[in-house]
C-alpha positions in Angstrom: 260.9 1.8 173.8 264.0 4.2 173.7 262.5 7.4 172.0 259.0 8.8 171.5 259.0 11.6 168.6 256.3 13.9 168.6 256.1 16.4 165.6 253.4 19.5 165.5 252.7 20.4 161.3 251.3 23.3 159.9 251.0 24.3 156.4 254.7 22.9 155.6 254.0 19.7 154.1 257.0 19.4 152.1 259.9 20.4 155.1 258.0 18.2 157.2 258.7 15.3 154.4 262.2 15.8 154.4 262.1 16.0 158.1 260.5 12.7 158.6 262.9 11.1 156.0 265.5 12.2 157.9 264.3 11.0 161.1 263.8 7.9 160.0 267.3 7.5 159.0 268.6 8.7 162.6 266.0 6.1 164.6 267.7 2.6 162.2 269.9 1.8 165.5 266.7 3.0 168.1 263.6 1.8 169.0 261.4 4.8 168.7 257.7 5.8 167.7 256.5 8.8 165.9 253.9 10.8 166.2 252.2 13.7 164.0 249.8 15.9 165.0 248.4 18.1 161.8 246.4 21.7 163.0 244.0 21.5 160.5 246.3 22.5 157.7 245.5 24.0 154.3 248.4 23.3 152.2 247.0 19.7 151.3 249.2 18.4 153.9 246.2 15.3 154.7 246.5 14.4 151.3 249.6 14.8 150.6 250.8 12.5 154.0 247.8 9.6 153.2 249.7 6.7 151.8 253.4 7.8 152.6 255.3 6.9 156.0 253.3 3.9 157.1 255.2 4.0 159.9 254.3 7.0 161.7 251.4 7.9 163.4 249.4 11.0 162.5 246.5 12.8 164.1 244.2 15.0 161.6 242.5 18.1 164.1 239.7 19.6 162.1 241.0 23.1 164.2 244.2 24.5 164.9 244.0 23.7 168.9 248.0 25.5 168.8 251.7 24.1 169.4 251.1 23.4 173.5 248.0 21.2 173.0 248.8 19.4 170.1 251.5 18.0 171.3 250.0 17.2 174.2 247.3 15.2 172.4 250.4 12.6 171.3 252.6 12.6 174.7 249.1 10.9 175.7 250.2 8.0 173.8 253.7 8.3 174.0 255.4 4.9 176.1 259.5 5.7 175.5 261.8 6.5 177.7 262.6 10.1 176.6 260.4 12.3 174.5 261.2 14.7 171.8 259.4 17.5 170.2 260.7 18.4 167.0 259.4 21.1 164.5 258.4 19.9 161.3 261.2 22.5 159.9 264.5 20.6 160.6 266.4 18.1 158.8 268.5 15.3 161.5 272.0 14.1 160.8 272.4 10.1 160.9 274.0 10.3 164.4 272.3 12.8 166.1 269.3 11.1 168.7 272.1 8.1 169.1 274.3 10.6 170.1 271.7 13.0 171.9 270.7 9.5 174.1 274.3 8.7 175.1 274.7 12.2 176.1 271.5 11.8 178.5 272.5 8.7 180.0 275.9 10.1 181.2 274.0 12.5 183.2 272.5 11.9 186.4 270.6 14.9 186.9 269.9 16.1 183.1 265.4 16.5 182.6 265.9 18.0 179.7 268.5 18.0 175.8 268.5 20.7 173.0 271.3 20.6 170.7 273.2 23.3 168.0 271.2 24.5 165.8 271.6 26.5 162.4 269.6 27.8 160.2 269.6 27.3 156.2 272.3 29.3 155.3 274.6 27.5 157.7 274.3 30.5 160.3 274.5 29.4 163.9 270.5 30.1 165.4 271.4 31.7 169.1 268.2 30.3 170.7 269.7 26.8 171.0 270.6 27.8 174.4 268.7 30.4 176.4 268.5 32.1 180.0 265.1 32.9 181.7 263.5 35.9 180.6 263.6 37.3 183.7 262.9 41.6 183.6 266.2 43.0 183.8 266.9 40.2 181.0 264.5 41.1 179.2 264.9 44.4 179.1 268.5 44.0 177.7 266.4 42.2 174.9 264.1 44.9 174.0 265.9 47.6 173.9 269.1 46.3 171.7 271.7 45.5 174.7 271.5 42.5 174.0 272.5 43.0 170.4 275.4 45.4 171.4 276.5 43.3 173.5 276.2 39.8 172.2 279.0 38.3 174.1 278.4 39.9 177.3 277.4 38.0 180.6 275.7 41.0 181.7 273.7 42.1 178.9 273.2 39.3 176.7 272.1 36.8 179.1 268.9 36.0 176.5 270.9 34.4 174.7 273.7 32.8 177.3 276.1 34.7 174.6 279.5 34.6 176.9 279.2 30.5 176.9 280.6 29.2 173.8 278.4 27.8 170.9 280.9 24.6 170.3 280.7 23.1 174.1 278.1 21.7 176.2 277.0 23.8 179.0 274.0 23.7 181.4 271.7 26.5 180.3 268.2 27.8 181.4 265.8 27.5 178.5 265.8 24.8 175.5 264.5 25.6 172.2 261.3 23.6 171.2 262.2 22.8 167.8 264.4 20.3 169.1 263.5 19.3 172.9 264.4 16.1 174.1 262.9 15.5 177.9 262.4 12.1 179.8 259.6 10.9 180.8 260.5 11.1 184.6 260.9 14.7 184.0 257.8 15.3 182.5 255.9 13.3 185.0 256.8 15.4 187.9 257.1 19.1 185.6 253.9 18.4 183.8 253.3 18.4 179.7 253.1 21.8 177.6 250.8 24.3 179.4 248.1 24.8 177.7 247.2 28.5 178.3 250.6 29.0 175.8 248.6 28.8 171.9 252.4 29.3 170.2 255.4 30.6 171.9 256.5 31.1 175.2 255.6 27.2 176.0 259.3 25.9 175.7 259.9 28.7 177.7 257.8 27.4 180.7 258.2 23.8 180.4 262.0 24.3 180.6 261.4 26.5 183.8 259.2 24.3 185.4 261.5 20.9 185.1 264.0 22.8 186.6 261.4 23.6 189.1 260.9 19.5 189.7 264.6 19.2 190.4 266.4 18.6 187.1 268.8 20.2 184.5 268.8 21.5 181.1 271.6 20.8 178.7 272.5 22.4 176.1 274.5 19.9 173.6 276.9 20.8 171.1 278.1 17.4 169.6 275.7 17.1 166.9 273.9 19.8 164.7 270.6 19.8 162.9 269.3 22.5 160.1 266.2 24.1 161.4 265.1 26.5 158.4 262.8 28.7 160.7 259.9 30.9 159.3 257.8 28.3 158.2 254.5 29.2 160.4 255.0 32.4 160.9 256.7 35.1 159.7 258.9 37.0 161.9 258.3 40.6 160.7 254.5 40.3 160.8 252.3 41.6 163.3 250.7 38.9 164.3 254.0 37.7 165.0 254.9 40.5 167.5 251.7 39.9 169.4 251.6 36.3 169.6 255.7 35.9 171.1 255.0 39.3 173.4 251.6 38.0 174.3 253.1 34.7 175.4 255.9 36.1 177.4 252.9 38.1 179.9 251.4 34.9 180.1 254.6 33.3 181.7 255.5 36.6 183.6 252.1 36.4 185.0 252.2 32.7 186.0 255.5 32.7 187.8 256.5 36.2 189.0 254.9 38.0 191.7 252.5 40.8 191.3 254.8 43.9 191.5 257.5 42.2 188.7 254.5 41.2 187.0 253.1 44.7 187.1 256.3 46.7 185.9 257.1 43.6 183.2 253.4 43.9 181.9 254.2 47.4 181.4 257.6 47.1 179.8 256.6 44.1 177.3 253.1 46.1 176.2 255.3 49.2 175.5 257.5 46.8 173.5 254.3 45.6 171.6 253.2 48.9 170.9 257.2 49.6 169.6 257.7 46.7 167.4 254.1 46.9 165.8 255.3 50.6 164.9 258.3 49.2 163.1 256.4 46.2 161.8 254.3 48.6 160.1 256.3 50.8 158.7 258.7 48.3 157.0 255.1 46.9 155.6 254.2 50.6 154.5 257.8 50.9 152.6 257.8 48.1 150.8 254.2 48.4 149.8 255.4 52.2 148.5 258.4 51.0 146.7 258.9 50.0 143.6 258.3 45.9 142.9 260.8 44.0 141.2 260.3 40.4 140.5 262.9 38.5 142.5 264.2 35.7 140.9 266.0 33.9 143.4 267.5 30.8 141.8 269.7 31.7 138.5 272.4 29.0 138.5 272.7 26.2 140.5 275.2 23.7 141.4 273.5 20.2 142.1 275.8 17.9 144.8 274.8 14.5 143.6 274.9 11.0 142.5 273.7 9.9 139.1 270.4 8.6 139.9 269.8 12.0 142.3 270.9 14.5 140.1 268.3 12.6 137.1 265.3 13.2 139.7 266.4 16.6 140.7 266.7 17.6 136.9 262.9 16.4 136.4 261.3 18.0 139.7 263.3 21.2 138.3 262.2 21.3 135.1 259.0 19.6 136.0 258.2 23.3 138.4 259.2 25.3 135.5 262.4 26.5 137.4 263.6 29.3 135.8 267.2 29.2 136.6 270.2 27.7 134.9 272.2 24.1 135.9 276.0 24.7 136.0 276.9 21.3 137.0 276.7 17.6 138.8 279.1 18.0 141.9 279.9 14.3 142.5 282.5 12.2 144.9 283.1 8.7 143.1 286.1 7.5 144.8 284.3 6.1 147.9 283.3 7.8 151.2 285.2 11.3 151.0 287.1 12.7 154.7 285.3 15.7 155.5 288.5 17.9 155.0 288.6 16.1 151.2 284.9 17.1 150.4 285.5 20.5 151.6 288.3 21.2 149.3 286.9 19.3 146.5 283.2 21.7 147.0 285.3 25.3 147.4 287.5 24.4 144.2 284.7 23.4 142.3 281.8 25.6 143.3 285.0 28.5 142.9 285.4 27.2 139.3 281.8 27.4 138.7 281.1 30.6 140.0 277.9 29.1 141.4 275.6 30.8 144.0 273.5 28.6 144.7 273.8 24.8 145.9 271.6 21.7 145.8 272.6 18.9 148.3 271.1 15.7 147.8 272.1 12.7 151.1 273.2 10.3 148.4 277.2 10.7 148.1 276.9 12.6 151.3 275.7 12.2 154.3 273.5 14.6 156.2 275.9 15.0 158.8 278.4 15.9 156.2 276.2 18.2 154.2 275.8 20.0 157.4 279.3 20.3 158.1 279.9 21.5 154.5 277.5 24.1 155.2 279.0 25.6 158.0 282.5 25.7 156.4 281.8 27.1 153.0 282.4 30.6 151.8 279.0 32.8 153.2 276.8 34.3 150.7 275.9 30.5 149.0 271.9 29.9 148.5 271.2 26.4 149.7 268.3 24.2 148.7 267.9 20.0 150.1 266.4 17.3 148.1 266.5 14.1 150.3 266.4 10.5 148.8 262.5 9.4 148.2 261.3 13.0 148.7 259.1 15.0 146.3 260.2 18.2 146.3 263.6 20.7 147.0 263.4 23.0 149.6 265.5 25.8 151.2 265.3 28.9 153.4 268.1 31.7 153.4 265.9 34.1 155.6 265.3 32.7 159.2 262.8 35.5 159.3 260.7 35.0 156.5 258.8 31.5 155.0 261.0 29.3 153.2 261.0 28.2 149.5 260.2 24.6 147.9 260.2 23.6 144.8 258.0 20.9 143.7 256.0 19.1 140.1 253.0 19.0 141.9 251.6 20.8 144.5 247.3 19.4 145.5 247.1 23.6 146.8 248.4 25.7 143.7 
């Protein structure tokens, strides 16, 4: 057994759909096992899951026992060579756990793989690679130098910002939507801690297999869309509290007691500070005036004939309100990159279309992605995967993301 994927849902049944679709098209050339472990979720997601993916093995928790434990309930049965935790929230290229493999194997050293991620807009997400939070570090973080300063070596260490986004470099901290580790390295660092309920846990595993003598890579060869958002929403309190909390439990775990003291201190100010802020941009938009936002007015769908027909019925099927400008479709063969690229910004130009609907029929995921990040900015993309039920999208990496669906068990 090559690959043991272990996958953590809450409440996002139909990104986790598309995710596993997409998964399964990546594992064809790998001997792998899947594993997903539900937290009790209320969006129908039992249901929903009870006769699809035969092959994958899920785990129904009457409680949400949070991210750490969960997964630890399936690296239990796990029997692969590597491991990899996933979020439910992220679509695969065809290439990219082939690729992510190879990459491991050339290293000698490597514990531990997390690879490019952006978000769905296209927009590069700056936690694929990561320093330690260490105080000073931190620090930079809460109060904005690290924002100032994003490329700086000095103050934007959070976020590794001088090393380059398109090579591979060894880096500190791995993301855990996408964490790849193998099993040696988790044998001598340990699973998830436990103590963590939801953030903060990637953060200490990467730490500690560093601590057990191996490296982090970060890898920039292959790119996966991780739409963000899903479980929680980044402006919320609750929010706030839970990523702060999580970083005193790590400061407290491994730092002594006078850094632990003055970083207590600093991060509880910052709690108090960003629930402030949280609060007041609640307060505002309570006080001003609603308006209905309609977000999807006219649409171009990238397709094939069969496709765009099912896309066209789960549309019209939700009561979409917006408009269908056009099929987008490649039907001289497998398009170059550089040809679909031209062929999308003439087209989607002509159209004056804002908003895009890729389906993996014509193209590829991998080319879908790279389409993504080379169109203009300011496009509104939504993904409807071959087999899947619904269409779904996120343009706000801080907010939950949208699906549009017939049917949905929940309302």
């Amino acid at each position: 057994m090559q690959l043991s994927i272990i996958i953590v849902n809450y409440n996002v049944k139909y990104f986790l759909e598309q995710c596993l679709y997409s998964l399964l098209e990546a594992c064809k050339n790998i001997d792998a096992e899947i594993f997903v472990v539900d937290n009790n979720s209320s969006d129908g997601s039992k249901e929903f899951f009870k006769d699809r993916f035969p092959q994958v093995a899920f785990t129904w928790n009457d409680d949400n026992i949070g991210f750490g434990k969960a997964n630890n309930l399936a690296l239990a049965k796990a029997a692969a060579e590597y491991v990899l935790f996933l979020n439910p929230d992220t679509i695969l290229p065809e290439d990219c756990l082939e690729k992510s493999i190879a990459f491991f194997r050339s290293k000698s050293v490597i514990g531990a793989l997390g690879v490019k991620m952006i978000d769905g807009s296209g927009v590069y997400l700056k936690e694929s690679k990561r320093g330690f939070p260490d105080p000073f570090t931190s620090m930079c973080k809460l109060t904005g130098l690290t924002a100032l300063f994003p490329h700086s070596k000095f103050f934007a260490k959070y976020y590794l910002g001088h090393l380059p986004e398109s090579k591979n470099h060894e880096v500190d901290v791995l993301a855990g939507a996408f964490m790849m580790i193998s099993m040696e390295a988790l044998d001598k660092s340990g699973p998830f801690d436990e103590k963590f309920f939801m953030y903060g846990e990637d953060v200490d595993l990467s730490y500690r297999i560093q601590q057990a003598g191996f490296k982090n890579y970060y890898f920039s060869e292959t790119t996966i869309i991780h739409f963000k958002g899903e479980s929680t929403k980044k402006g919320s309190l609750h929010y706030v509290r839970a990523f702060y909390g999580a970083m005193i439990v790590f400061v407290n775990k491994h730092y002594g007691n006078g850094v632990a003291i003055i970083y207590n201190i600093l991060i509880k100010f910052a709690i108090w500070l960003k629930s402030i802020m949280a609060g007041a941009g609640h307060l505002v938009k309570w006080l001003m005036p609603k308006e209905k936002r309609i977000r999807y007015t006219a649409a171009s769908i990238i397709a094939g004939e069969a496709q765009y027909e099912k896309i066209c019925d789960i549309l019209s099927g939700a009561n979409w309100p917006g408009k269908i400008i056009d099929r987008i479709s490649f039907t001289e063969g497998e398009p170059e990159v550089k040809g679909i690229l031209v062929q999308l910004k003439e087209q989607l130009n002509q159209q004056k279309s804002g908003q895009v609907i890729f389906s993996n029929d014509e193209l590829s995921i991998k080319e879908i992605i790279i389409a993504m990040q080379s169109l203009p900015a300011g496009l509104d993309y939504m993904f409807h995967l071959k087999k899947s039920s619904a269409i779904i999208g996120s343009n706000d990496k801080n907010s939950a993301g949208d699906y549009i669906a017939i049917k949905d068990p929940v309302g």
